[in-house]
C-alpha positions as a printed NumPy array, in Angstrom:
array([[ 50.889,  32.003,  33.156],
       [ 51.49 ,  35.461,  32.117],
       [ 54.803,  37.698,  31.083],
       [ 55.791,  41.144,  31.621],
       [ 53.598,  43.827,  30.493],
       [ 54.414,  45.689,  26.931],
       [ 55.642,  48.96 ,  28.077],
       [ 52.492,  49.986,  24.73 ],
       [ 49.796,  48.502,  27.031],
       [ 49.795,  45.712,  24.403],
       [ 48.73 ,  42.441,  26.328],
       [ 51.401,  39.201,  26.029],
       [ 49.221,  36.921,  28.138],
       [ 49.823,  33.291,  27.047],
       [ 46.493,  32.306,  26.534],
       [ 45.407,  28.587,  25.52 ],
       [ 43.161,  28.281,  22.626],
       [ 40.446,  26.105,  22.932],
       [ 40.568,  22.892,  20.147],
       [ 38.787,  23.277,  17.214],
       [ 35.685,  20.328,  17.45 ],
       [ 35.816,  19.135,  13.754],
       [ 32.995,  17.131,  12.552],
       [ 33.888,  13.489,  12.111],
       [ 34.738,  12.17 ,   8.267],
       [ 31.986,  11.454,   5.753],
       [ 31.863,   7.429,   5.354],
       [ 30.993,   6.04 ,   1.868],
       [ 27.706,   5.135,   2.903],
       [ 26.966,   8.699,   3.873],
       [ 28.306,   9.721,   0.807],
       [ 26.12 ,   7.343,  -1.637],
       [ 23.112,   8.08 ,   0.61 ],
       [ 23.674,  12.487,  -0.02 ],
       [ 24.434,  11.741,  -3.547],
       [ 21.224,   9.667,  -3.986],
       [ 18.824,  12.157,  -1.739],
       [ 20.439,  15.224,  -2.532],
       [ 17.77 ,  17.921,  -4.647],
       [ 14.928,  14.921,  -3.948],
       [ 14.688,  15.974,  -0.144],
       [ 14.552,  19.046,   1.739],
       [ 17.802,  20.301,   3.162],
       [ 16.903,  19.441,   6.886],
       [ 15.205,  16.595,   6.425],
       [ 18.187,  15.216,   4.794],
       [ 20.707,  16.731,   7.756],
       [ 18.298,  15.222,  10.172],
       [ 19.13 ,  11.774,   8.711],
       [ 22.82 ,  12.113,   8.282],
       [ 22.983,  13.679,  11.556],
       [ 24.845,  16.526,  10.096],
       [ 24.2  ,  20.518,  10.32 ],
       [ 22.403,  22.185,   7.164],
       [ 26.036,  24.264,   6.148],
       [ 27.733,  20.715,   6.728],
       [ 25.223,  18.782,   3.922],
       [ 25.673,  21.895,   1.3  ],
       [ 29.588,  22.237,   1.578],
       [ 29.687,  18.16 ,   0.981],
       [ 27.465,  18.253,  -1.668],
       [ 29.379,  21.243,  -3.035],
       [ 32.683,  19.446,  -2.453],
       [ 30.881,  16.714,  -4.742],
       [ 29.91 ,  18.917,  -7.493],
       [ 25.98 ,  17.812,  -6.903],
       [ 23.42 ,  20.264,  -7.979],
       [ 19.83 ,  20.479,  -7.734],
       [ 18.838,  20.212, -10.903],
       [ 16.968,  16.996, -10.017],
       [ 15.356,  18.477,  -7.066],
       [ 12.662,  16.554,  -6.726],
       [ 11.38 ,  12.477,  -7.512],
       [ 11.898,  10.824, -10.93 ],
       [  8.912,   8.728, -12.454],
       [ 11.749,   5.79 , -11.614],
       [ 12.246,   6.941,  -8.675],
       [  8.813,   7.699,  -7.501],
       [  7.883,   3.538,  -9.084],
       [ 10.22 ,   2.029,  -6.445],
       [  9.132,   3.836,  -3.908],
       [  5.911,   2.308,  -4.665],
       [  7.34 ,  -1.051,  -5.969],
       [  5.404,  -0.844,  -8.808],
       [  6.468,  -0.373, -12.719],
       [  7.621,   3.177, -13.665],
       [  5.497,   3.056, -16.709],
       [  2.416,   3.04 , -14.405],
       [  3.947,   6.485, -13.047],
       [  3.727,   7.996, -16.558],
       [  0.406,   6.85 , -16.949],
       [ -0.513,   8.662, -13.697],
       [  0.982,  11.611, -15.061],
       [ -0.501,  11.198, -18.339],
       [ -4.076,  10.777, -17.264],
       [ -3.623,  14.06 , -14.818],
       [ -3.659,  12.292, -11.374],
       [ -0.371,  13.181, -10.703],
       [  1.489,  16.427, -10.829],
       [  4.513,  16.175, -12.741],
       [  6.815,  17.902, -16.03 ],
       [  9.162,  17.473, -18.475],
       [ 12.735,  17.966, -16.948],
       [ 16.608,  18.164, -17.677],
       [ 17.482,  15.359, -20.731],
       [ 19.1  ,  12.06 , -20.402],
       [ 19.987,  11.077, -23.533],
       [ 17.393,  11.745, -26.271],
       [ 14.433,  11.536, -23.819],
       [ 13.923,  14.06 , -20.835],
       [ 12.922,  12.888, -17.469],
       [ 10.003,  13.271, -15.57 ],
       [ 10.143,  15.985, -12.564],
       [  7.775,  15.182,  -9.487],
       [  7.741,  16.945,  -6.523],
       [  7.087,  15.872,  -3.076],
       [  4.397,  18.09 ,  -2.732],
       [  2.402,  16.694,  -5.981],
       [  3.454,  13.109,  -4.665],
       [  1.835,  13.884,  -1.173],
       [ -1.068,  15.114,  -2.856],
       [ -1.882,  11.924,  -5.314],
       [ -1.65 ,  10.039,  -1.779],
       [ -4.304,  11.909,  -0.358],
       [ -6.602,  12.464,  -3.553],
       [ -5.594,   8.879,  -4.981],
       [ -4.918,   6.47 ,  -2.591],
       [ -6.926,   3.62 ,  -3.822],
       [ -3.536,   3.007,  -6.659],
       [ -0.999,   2.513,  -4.177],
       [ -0.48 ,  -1.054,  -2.229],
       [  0.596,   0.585,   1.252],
       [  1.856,  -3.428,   2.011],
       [  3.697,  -3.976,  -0.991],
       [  5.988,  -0.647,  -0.274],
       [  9.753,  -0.516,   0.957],
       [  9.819,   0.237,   4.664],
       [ 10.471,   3.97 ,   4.848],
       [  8.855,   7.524,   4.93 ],
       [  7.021,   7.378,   2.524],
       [  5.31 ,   4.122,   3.226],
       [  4.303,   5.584,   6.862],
       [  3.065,   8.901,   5.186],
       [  0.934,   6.179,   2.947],
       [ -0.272,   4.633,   5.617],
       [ -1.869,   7.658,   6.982],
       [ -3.343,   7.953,   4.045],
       [ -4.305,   4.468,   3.017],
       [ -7.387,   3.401,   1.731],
       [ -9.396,   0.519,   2.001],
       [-11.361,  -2.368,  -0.15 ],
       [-14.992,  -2.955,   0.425],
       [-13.154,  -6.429,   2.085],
       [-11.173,  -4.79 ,   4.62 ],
       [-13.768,  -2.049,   5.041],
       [-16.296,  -5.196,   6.551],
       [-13.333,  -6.289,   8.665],
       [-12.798,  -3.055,  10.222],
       [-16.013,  -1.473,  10.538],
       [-18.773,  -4.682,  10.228],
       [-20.61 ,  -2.626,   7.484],
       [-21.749,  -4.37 ,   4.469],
       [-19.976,  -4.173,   1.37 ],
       [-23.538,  -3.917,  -0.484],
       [-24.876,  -0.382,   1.831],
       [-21.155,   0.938,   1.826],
       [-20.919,   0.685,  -1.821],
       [-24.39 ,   2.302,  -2.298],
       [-23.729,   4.803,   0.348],
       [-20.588,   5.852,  -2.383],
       [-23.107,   6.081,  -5.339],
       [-25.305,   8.373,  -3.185],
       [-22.506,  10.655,  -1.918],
       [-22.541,   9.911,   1.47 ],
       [-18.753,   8.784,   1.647],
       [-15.947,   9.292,  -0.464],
       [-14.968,   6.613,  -2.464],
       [-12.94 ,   6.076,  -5.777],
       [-13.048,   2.897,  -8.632],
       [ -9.861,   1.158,  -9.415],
       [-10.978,  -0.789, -11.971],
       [-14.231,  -2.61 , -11.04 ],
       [-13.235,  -2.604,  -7.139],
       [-14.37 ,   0.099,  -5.142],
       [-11.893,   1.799,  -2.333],
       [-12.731,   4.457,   0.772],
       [-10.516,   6.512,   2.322],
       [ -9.537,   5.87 ,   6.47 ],
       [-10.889,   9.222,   7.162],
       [-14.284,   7.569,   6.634],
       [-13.928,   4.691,   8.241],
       [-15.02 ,   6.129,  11.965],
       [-18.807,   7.118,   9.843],
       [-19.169,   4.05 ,   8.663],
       [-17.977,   2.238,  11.774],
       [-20.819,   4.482,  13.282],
       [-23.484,   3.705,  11.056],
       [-22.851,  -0.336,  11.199],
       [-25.126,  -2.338,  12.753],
       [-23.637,  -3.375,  15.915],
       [-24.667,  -7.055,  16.051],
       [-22.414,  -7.236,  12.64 ],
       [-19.619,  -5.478,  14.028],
       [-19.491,  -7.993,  17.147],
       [-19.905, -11.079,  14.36 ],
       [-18.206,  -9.764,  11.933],
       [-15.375, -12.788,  12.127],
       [-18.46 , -15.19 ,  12.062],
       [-20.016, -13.43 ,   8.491],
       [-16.807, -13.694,   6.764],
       [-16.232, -16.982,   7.915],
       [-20.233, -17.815,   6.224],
       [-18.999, -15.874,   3.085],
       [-15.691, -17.96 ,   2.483],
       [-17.906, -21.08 ,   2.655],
       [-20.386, -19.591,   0.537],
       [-17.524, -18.448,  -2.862],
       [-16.141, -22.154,  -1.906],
       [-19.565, -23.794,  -2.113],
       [-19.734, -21.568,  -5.445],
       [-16.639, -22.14 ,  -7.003],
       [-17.187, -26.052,  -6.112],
       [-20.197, -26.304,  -7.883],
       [-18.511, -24.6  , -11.117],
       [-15.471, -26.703, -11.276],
       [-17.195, -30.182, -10.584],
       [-15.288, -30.654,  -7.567],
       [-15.611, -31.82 ,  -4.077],
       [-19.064, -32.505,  -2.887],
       [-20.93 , -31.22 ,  -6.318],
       [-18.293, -33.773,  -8.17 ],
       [-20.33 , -36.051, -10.826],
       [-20.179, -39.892, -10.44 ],
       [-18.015, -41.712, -12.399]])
């Protein structure tokens, strides 16, 4: 529909403006969840999740007075993400396996600042400390599991090897291998050498040797307690 023409050349064409698409309102749960992951993940990442544009996340968290001071993983927050005790995580920090400082003050202490680069990197370097089953379902549990590493136990399960020549074969430097304690974990990126330098009658009876060692620490433990078939008369 159009009117006369503007004796200026001006043009009075009714014209129909298209409707402005406005992004649907922010629900409380998407509001807990940006005020929770907000400065601890990556602007995209976190837009990805909400389903939101970049601009959309900043102006909310703007709106919200958030700021990225605590950009970045507490040791608190870094412990339940690997439902474990955040005093461990200090002790991490403390004995230089992972990267962390001294941040912004919550009361009279100051909290520990980790990024998700130095977090990434203790995965790689120092997997055997992290229980990759005992971890919340997330991202971080599947970036773990790429990363996992394994006990001499699951090690014979997966490859056939002994735990005996694998454990030697870390003393000699042919694989890479790290102590927690007295047990001795490998990383899954050696796991195709070793599954390569089994014997292959062991890898095809591998169910039937643990089955034989079972028996055996029962036998064992048996005969130390008194019990069963090693029991004394009365």
């Amino acid at each position: 529909m159009s009117s006369k023409a503007h004796p200026l050349g001006f043009c009075t064409c009714k014209k129909v403006l298209p409707v402005w698409n406005r992004s649907r309102h922010w629900s409380a749960d998407e509001v807990s969840y940006l005020e929770e992951w907000y400065g601890r993940m990556p602007d995209d990442r976190l837009a990805e999740k909400l389903g939101r544009p970049v601009l959309g996340i900043r102006l909310k968290a703007k709106r919200l007075r958030l700021r990225k001071r605590n950009t970045g993983l507490t040791a608190t927050r870094v412990a339940r993400i690997f439902a474990i005790d955040p005093k461990a995580v200090v002790r991490w920090i403390e004995d230089g396996l992972l990267r962390g400082r001294r941040s912004y003050a919550v009361g009279p202490n100051r909290t520990w600042h980790i990024t998700e680069e130095a977090l990434e990197e203790f995965m790689r370097r120092h997997g055997q400390y992290i229980d990759v089953d005992r971890m919340p379902e997330g991202w971080w549990r599947d970036i773990a599991q790429q990363h996992r590493w394994y006990s001499l136990v699951d090690i014979e399960w997966l490859t056939g090897e002994s735990p005996h020549r694998v454990r030697k074969a870390v003393r000699a430097g042919t694989y890479r291998g790290a102590f927690r304690g007295p047990h001795l974990y490998v990383p899954a990126e050696e796991l195709p050498r070793i599954r390569n330098a089994a014997d292959p009658w062991r890898r095809e009876h591998v169910s039937i040797l643990l089955r034989e060692r079972e028996e055996r620490l029962k036998r064992r433990r048996d005969k130390r307690k008194g019990i069963g078939r090693y029991r004394q008369a009365a």
